[in-house]
C-alpha positions as CSV (number, residue, x, y, z in Angstrom):
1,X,95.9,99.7,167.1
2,X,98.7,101.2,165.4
3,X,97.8,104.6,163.2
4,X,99.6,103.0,159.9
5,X,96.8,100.3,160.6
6,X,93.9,102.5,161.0
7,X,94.8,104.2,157.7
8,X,95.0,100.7,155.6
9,X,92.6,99.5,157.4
10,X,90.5,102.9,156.1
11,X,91.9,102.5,152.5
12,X,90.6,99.3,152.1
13,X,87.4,100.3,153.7
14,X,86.9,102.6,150.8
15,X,88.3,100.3,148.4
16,X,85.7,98.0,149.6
17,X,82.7,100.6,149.0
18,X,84.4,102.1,145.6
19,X,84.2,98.2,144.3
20,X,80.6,97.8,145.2
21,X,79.3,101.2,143.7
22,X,81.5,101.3,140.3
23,X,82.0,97.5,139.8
24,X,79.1,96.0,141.0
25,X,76.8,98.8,140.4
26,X,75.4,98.8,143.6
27,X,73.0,102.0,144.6
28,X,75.1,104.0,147.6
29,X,71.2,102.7,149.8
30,X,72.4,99.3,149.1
31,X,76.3,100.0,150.3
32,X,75.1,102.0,153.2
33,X,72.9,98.6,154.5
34,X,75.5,96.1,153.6
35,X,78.4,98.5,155.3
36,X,75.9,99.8,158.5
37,X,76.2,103.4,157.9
38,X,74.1,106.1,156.2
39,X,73.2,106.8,151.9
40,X,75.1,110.2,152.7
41,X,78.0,108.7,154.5
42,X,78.6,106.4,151.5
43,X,78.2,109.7,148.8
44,X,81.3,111.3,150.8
45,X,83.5,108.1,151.1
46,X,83.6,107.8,147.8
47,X,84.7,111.6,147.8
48,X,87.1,110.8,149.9
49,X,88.0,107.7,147.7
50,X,88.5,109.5,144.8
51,X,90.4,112.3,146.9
52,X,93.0,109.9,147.9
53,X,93.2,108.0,144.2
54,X,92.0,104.6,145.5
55,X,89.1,105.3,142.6
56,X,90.8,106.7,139.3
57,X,88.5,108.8,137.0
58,X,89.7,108.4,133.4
59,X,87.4,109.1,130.3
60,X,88.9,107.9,126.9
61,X,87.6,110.7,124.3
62,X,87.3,109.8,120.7
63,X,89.6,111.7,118.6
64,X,87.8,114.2,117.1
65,X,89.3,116.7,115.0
66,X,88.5,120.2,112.8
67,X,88.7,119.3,109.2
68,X,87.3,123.0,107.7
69,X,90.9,124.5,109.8
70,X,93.4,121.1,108.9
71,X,92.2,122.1,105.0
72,X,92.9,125.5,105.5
73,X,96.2,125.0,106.9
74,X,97.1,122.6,104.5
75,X,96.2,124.5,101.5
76,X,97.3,127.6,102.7
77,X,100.7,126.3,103.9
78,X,100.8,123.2,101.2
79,X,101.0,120.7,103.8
80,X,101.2,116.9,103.7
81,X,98.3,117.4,106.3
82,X,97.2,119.0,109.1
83,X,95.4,117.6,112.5
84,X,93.5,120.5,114.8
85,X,92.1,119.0,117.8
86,X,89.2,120.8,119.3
87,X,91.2,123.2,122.0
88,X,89.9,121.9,125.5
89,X,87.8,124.4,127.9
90,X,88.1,122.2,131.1
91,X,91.6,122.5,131.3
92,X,94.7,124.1,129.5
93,X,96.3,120.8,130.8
94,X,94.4,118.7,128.2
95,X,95.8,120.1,125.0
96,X,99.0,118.5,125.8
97,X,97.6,115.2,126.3
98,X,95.0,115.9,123.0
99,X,97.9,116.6,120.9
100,X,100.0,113.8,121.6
101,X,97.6,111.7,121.0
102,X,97.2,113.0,117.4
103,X,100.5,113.4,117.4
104,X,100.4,109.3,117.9
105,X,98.1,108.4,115.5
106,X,99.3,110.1,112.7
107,X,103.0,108.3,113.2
108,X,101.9,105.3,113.5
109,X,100.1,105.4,110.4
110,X,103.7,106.2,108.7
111,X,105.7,103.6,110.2
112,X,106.3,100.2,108.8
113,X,109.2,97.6,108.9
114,X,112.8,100.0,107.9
115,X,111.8,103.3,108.5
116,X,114.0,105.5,110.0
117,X,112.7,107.8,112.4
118,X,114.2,110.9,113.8
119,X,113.3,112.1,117.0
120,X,114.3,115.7,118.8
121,X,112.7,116.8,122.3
122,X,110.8,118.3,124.0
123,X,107.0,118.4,126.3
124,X,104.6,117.6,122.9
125,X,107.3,114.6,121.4
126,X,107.2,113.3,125.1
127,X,103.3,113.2,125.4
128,X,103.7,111.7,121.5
129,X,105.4,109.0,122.9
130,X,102.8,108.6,125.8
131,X,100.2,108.0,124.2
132,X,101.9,105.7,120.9
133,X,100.0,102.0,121.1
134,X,101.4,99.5,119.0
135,X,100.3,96.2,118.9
136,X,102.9,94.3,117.0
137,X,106.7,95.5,117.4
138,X,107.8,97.9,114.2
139,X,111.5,97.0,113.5
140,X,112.5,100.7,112.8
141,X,115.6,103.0,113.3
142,X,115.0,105.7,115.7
143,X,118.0,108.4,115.4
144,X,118.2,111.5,118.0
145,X,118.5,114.5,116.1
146,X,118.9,116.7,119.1
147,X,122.2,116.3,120.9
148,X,121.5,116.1,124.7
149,X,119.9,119.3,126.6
150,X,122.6,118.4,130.5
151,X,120.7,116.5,133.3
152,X,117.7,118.5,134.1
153,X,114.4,117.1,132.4
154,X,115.3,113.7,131.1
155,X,112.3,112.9,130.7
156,X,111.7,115.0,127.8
157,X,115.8,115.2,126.5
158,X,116.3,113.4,123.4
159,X,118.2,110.1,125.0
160,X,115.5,109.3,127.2
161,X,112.6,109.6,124.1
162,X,114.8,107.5,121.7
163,X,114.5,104.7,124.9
164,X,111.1,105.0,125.3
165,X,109.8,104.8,121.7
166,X,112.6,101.9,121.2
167,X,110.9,100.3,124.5
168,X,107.3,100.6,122.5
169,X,107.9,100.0,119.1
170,X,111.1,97.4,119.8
171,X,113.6,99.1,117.0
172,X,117.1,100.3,117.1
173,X,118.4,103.1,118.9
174,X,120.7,105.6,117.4
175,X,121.7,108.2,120.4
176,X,124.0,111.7,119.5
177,X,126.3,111.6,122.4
178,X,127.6,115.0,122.3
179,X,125.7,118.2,123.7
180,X,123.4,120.0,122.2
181,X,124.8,123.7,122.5
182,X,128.8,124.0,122.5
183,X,130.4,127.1,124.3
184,X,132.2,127.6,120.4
185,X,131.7,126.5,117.0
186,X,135.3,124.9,116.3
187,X,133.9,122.7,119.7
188,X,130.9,121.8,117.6
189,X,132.6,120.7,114.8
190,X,134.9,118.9,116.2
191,X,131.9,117.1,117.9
192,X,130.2,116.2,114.5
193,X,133.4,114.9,113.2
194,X,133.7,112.4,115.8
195,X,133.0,108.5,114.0
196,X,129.7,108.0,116.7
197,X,128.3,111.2,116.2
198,X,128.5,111.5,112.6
199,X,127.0,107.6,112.2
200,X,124.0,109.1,113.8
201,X,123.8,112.6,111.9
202,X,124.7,110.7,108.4
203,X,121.2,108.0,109.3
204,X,119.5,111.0,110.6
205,X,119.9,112.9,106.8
206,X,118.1,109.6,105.8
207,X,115.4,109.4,107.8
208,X,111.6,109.1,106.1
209,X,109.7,110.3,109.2
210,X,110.7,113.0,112.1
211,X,108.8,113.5,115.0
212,X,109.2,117.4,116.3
213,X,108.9,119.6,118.9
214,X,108.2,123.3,117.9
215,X,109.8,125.4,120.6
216,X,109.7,129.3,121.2
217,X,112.3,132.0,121.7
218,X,109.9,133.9,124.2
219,X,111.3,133.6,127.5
220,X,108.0,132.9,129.2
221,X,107.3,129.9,127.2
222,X,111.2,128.9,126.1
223,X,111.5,125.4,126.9
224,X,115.4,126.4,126.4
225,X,115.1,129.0,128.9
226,X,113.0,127.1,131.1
227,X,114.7,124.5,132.0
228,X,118.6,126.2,132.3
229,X,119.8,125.5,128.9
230,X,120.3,128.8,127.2
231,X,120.8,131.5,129.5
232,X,118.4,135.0,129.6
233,X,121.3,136.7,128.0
234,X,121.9,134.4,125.1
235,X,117.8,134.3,124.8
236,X,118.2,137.8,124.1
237,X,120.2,137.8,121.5
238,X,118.1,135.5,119.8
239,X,115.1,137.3,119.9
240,X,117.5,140.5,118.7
241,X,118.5,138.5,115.9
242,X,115.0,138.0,114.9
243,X,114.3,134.4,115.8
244,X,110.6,133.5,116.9
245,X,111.4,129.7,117.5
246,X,114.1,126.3,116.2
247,X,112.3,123.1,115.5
248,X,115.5,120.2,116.3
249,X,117.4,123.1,117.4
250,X,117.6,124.9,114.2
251,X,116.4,128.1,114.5
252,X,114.4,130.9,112.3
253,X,112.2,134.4,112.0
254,X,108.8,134.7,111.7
255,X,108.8,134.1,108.1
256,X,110.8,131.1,108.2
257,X,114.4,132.3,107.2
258,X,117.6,131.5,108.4
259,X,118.7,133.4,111.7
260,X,120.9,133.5,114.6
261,X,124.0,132.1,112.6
262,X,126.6,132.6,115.7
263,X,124.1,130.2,117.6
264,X,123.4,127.6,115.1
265,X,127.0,126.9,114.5
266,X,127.7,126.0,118.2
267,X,124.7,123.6,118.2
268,X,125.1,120.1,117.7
269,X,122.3,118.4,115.6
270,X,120.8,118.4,111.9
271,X,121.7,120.6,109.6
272,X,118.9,122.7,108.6
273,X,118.7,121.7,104.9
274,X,119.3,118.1,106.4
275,X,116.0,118.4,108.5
276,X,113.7,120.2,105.5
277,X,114.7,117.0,102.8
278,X,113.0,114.6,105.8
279,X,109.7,113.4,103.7
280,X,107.6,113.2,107.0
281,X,108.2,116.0,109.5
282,X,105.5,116.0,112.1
283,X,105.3,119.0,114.1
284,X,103.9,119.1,117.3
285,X,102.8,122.5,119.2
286,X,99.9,124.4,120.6
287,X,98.8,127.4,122.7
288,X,98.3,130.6,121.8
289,X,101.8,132.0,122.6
290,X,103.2,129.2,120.3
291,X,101.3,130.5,116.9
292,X,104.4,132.5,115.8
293,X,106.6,130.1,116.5
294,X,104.4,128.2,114.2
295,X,104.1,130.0,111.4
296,X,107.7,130.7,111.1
297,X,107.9,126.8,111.4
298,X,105.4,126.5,108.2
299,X,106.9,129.2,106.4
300,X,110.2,128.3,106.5
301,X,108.9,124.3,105.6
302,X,111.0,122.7,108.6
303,X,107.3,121.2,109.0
304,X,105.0,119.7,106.4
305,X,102.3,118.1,108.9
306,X,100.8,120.3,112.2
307,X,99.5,118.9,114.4
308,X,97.6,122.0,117.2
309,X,95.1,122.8,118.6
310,X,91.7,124.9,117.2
311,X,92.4,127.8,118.6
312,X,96.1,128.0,117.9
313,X,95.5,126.8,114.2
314,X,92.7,130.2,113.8
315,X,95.4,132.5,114.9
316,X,98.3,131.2,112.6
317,X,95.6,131.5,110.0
318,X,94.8,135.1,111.2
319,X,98.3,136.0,111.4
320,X,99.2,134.6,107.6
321,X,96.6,136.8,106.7
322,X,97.9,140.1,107.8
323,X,101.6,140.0,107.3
């Protein structure tokens, strides 16, 4: 007997006894008779099932969120709304997954037949679009307002989101095929000025809803940096210039004005008074680190709906407070 067979023949084995306890609700004394083994033998195959992901644990948490912070933060900030999930204490892991599904819930309560919905990048748009259930396709426009970030990442590029939400909600696709930070301006412009590109910046100035990534100019937690598309050395001069974060590439200080000039005219995506006359613009961010970031995002109004995390939304609040 070959070892390929001994292992399938094992898998199903504890397929077998994983059907039995969670299916059929069997008690591990009644597997352990039917199988010919002990109660405790049972207990650690399905260990071992669960161990080798023939049993998948997944728990489907009501959406709870913290309506004392999401008034303070949209009174404070005047909002269109806020949404402050409970921040997680299993797992840093699950905030992510928390937030996009708020993220979710409040877009699809905004989309209807016609809207045009603009889309930039990043971890928190991706687990958006994760977690987005439609029953019924939503014949929308979604425009990239982000040009693309080079080939490391897809997943979470602009392109690749436009697909997927396109794949869900069965609208048009609008891409910006031009790249996202040119080594000049004159390159930029050119760029912009080209009859594709500027169809999708012109439908992007018209969209109702955007769905946004907040991102950070700390190199620990740069997505930029992170992932090789703005070097340590143009990071710094960033952070020299004042900036604390962009939001669709545009970037600004902690008080949300405009910085980093020299940078923002080689990038290739919506203007910045473009992105602030969008009615909807749903940001997405959490984690401590990210409340700056945050707060310039608010101040400057590139935001009107937040969507974070408990702990994150107490220390924008704090913050506010004391500058």
């Amino acid at each position: 007997m070959t070892e390929q067979h001994l292992s399938n023949e094992r898998a199903s084995l504890l397929a077998d006894v994983a059907e039995m306890y969670y299916l059929e609700e069997k008690s591990q004394a009644e597997i352990a008779r039917v199988v010919g083994v002990t109660r405790s033998m049972i207990s650690r195959m399905l260990k071992e099932a669960r161990e080798k992901s023939i049993v998948e644990v997944r728990i489907n948490r009501p959406l709870r969120s913290e309506f004392e912070l999401q008034t303070s933060l949209t009174v404070r900030f005047d909002l269109v709304g806020a949404f402050v999930v409970p921040t997680p204490r299993a797992a840093e892991s699950l905030t992510l997954d928390r937030l996009g599904e708020a993220a979710a819930h409040i877009l699809s309560r905004n989309l209807k037949p016609g809207t045009v919905l603009g889309i930039s990048w990043g971890t928190s748009v991706s687990a958006a679009v994760d977690a987005l259930k439609i029953n019924e396709p939503i014949p929308v426009k979604i425009v990239q307002l982000v040009g693309a970030l080079g080939a490391r990442n897809t997943e979470y590029d602009g392109h690749a989101l436009v697909t997927r939400l396109a794949q869900k909600l069965g609208g048009e696709t609008y891409y910006l095929n031009a790249p996202f930070l040119c080594p000049n301006p004159e390159t930029a412009e050119a760029l912009l000025e080209t009859p594709g590109v500027r169809e999708t910046v012109e439908l992007g100035r018209n969209a109702q809803v955007a769905l946004l990534g907040i991102g950070s100019t700390a190199p620990q937690i740069s997505s930029y940096f992170l992932a090789g598309y703005v070097p340590i050395d143009e990071l710094d001069e960033l952070n020299q210039d004042g900036a604390v974060g962009d939001v669709a590439g545009v970037h600004y200080d902690i008080h949300g004005k405009d910085v980093c000039a020299s940078f923002c005219d080689r990038v290739v995506a919506i203007a910045r008074e473009d992105l602030r006359n969008i009615p909807l613009r749903l940001g997405i961010a959490g984690g401590l680190g990210k409340a700056e970031t945050i707060l310039g995002a608010l101040r400057g109004g590139y935001i009107n709906f937040l969507v974070t995390d408990s702990d994150t939304a107490r220390h924008v609040l704090d913050l506010d407070a004391g500058q």
